[in-house]
Structure formats: structure tokens, C-alpha cells
Wavefront OBJ file of the C-alpha trace (Angstrom):
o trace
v 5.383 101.799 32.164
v 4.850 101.022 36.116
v 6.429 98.233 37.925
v 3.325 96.008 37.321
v 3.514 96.407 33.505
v 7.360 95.633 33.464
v 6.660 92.690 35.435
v 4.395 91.140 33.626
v 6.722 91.694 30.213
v 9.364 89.810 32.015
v 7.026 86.856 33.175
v 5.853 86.533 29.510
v 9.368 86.908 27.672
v 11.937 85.775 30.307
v 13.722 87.341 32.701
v 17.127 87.733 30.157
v 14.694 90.309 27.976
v 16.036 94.199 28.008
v 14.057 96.345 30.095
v 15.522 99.286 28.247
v 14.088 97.575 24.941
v 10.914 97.084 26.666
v 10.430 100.721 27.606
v 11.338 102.144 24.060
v 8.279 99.531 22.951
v 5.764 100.515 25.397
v 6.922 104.505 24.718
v 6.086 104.025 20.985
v 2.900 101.412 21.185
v 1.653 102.300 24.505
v 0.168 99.062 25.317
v 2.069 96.179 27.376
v 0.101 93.690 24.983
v 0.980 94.843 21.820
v 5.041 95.044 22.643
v 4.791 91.675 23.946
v 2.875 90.699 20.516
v 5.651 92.362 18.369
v 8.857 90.936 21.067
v 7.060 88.088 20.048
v 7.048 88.212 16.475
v 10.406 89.203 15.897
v 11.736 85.846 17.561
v 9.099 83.919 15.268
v 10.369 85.689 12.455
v 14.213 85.020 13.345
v 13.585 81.054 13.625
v 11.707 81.383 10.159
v 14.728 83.187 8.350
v 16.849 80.563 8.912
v 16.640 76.776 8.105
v 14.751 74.800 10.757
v 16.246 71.388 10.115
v 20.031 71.225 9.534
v 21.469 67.459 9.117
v 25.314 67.120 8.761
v 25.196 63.488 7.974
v 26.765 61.529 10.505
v 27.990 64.250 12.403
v 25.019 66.263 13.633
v 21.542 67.103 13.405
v 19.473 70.321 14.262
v 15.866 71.041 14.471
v 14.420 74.384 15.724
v 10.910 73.470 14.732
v 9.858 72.786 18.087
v 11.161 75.929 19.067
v 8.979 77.664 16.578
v 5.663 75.915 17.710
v 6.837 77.110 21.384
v 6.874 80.747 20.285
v 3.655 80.185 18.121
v 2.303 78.546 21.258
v 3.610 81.479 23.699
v 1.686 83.899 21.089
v -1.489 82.452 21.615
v -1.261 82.178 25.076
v -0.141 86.296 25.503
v -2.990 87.262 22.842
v -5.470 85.556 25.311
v -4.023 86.014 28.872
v -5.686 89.203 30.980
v -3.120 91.906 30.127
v -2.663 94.519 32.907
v -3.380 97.243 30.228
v -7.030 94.877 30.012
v -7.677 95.698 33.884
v -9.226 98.636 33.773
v -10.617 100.772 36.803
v -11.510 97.836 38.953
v -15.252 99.170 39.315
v -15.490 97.790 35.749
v -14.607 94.230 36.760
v -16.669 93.678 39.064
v -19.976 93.274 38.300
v -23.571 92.399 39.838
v -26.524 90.744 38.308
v -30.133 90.908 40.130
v -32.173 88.268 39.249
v -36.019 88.067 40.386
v -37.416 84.088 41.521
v -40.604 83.863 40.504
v -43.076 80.351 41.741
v -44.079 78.447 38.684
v -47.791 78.438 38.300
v -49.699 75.443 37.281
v -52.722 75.690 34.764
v -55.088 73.208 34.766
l 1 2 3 4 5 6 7 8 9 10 11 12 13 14 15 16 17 18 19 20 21 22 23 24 25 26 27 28 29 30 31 32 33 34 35 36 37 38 39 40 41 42 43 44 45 46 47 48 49 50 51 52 53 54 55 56 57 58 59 60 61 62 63 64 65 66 67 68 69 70 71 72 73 74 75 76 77 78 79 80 81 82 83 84 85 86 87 88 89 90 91 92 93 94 95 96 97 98 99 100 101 102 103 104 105 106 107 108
């Protein structure tokens, strides 16, 4: 994974994510994407395995659900983003259409 790769990780899943953890990842799926995707995942599936409304009444009251719609939110938002592993050879980005201008003709 090159510098460009790690630091796009980071940007999606904070800065307090394990680069260690991140290399191990990209080693085994070999695409920035997809360990980003299953980072992802695994902190969707945490909030799900626990209760996401606790109410102590009177005393306190805890509710992670917005916390899971962030995550579900961050998901869609890293499955549509440009990934660097998307990029490419930059020839293939850029591209050029020719298109011909031709005078309309009238017919009587």
C-alpha cells in the first residue's frame, strides 16, 4: 500500500484507525476499497450486536441509532467516492470526443 492509499484509508475511517490493521487488510484483499468496505462493516456490525436504545428510568438514557445511520451513511458514501485503486493509468481518464457540426438543410 503507497502513501496515497494509506491516506485515503485514514481520511475515510479517522485518523485513530491502525495503520498496521490497515496493511494486514490491503495484504489479504488487495484493494483500498474493499478494506475500507469490510473496516466498515465490522463497526456496523458491533453497534448491531448490542442494544441501540438503553433507558435506565430516571437515571439515564442511551441511543446509538444515530450512530448506526452515520456508519450506514459513511458506507454509501465510500462505495461511491473515486477510490485511488479506481484511478487507473491516467491516460484512461482522460478522454476526448470529436464531434462533426453539420448546417441544417431546409426542404421545401
Amino acid at each position: 500500500m503507497d502513501e496515497f492509499q494509506r491516506s485515503w484509508l485514514l481520511a475515510q475511517l479517522g485518523p485513530d484507525t491502525d495503520p498496521a490493521d490497515l496493511e494486514r487488510r490491503f495484504f489479504r484483499l488487495r484493494s483500498v476499497r474493499a478494506v475500507a468496505m469490510e473496516v466498515l462493516g465490522e463497526r456496523r456490525a458491533k453497534l448491531l450486536a448490542d442494544p441501540l436504545k438503553v433507558t435506565v428510568d430516571g437515571v439515564v438514557t442511551m441511543d446509538l441509532q444515530e450512530n448506526l445511520r452515520g456508519i450506514e451513511r459513511q458506507i454509501e458514501q465510500v462505495r461511491e467516492a473515486p477510490a485511488p485503486d479506481d484511478l487507473g493509468d491516467e491516460d484512461d481518464e482522460e478522454a476526448m470526443a470529436v464531434t462533426w457540426l453539420v448546417a441544417a438543410r431546409r426542404y421545401r
